[in-house]
N, C-alpha and C positions, 0 to 999 in steps of 0.2 A: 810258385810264382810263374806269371804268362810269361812265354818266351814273344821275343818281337819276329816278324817275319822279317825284318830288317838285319838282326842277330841271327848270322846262321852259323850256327854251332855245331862239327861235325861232330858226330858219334866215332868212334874206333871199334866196330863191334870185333869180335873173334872172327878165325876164321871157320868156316862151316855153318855159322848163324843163319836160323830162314829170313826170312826178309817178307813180313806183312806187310800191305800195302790194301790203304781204302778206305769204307763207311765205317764210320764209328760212331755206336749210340749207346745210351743205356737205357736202363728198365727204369722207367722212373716212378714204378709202382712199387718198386722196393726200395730206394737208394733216395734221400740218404739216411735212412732208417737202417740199414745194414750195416754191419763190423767191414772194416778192411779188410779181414781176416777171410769171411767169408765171401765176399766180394760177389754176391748173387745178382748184381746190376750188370755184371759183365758175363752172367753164363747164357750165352745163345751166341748165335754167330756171326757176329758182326767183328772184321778184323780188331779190336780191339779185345774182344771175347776169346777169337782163335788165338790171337798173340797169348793170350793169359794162360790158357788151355796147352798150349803145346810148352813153353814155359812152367805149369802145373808138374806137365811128364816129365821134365827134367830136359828140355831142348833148349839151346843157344837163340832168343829168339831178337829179332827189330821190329818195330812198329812204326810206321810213318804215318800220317793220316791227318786229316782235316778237326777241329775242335773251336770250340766259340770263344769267347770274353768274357769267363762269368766264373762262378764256381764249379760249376759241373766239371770244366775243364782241371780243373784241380785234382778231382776227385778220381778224372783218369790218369792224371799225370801220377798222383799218389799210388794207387793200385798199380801201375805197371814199377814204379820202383820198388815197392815194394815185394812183387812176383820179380825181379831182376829183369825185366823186359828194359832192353834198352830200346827208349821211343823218342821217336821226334817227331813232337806234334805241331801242328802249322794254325798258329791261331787266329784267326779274323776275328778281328775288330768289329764292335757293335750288333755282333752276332753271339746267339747262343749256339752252345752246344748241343746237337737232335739229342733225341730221348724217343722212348717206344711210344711217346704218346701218340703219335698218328694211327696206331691202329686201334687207338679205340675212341675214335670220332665216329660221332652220327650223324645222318642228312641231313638232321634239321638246322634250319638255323642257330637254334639257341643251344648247340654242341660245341660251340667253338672256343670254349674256354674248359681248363683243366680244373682241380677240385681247388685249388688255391688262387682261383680267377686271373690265371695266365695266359693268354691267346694262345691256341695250339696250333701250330702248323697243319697244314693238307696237304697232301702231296698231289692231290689228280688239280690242286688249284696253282699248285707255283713250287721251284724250285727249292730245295730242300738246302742245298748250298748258294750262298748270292755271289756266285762264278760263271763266267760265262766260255766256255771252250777253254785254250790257252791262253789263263788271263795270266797276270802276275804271279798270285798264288799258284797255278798250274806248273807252271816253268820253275816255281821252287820243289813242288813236290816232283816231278821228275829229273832235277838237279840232284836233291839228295839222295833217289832212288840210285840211278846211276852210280852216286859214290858210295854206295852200300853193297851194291850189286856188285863190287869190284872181287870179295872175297866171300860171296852167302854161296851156299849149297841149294837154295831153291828160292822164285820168287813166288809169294801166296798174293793175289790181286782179288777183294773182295768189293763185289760192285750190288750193292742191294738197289741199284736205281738212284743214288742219293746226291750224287751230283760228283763224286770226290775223284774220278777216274774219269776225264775227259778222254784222253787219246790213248787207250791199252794195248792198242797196236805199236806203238811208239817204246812201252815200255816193255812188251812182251821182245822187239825186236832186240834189243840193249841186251839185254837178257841171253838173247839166243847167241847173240856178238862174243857172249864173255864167256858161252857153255853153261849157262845157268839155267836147270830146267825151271818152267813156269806154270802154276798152276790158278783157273780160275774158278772160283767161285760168284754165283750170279743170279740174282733172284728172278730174271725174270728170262723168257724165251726171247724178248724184243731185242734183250741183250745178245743174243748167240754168236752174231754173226760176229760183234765187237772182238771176240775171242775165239774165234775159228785155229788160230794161229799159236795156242797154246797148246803145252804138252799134254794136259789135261784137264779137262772141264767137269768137276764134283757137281752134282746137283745133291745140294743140303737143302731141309728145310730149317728156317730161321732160326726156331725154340729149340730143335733138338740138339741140344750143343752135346753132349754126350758120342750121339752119332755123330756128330758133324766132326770133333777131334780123332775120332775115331778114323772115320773118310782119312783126313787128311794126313794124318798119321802113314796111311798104307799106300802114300804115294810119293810120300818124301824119300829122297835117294839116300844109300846109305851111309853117306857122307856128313849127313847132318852132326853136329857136334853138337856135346851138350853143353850143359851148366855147369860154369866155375864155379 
């Protein structure tokens, strides 16, 4: 069931839990054709992915993160209860949930629909989330960071360019206030400066979720606690 952005429902997570934060998508070339079980729409790295993944290893994980009004969002709220990820996901209204289909658009015009004749997002044409800076939504996803931040062992801030991470510096600072180191992950160079200010900045590529849990794995402090 969607949660309201109106209903904010704390989490209690553990103490030591990482604290994901950011873009969340899926493969939509697999899913929903996939088992829960195997959950292969969530293996690459998109915070939703790394929550599942560090979670997989047996880590105390949260997930915070932007999602639409549709069933997709279902289908991640399902998989992180089911891997124990405890997530709070922030759903907009009359918006989908992204999906990996933006990378396999073509120039032409008549690319613009997926194989079930659904308009597919661009990204070099318009914003991926329909937020603007510190909107509304923004000010809840760093409210809830905040009250999570109060007992994690590390912040993970993943920003593939998607919209979900307006001000990082805001949330890297909170973080530094409370002794919580901060790590960012970031698909692109335009991003760098955003995260100058982080403990450390992984450079992952997308697909390789394997490597990519791997990375983040060897930078988590040893404080992380695991899975009840």
């Amino acid at each position: 069931m969607l949660q309201s952005l109106l209903n904010v429902q704390s989490l209690v997570p553990g103490d030591g839990h990482v604290l994901v934060v950011g873009d969340i998508w899926i493969d939509h070339q697999v899913a929903p054709d996939q088992s829960f079980s195997s959950r292969e729409y969530l293996r690459h790295n998109s915070a939703a992915g790394l929550a599942f993944g560090l979670a997989e290893a047996g880590l105390a994980v949260t997930l915070v993160g932007f999602v639409g009004d549709d069933p997709t969002a279902d289908i991640i709220d399902d998989s992180m209860a089911s891997a124990d990820v405890a997530s709070d996901l922030l759903h907009i209204k009359s918006w989908s949930t992204f999906t990996s289909a933006h990378e396999y658009i073509g120039e032409s015009a008549d690319a613009k629909l997926d194989a079930d004749g659904r308009r597919v997002r661009r990204h070099k044409d318009e914003r991926a989330l329909p937020i603007d800076g510190m909107s509304e939504y923004e000010s809840h996803l760093q409210n809830r960071v905040e009250r999570y931040l109060g007992n994690a062992s590390a912040l993970v801030l993943v920003d593939w360019g998607l919209g979900s991470i307006a001000e990082p510096r805001a949330l890297i600072y909170v973080a530094r206030q409370q002794g919580v180191p901060s790590i960012a992950i970031f698909g692109s160079e335009a991003l760098a400066e955003r995260y100058g200010d982080a403990d450390h900045r992984l450079d992952l590529s997308r697909r390789d979720f394997a490597a990519g849990i791997s990375t983040l794995k060897a930078v988590l402090p040893s404080s992380v606690a695991l899975r009840t």
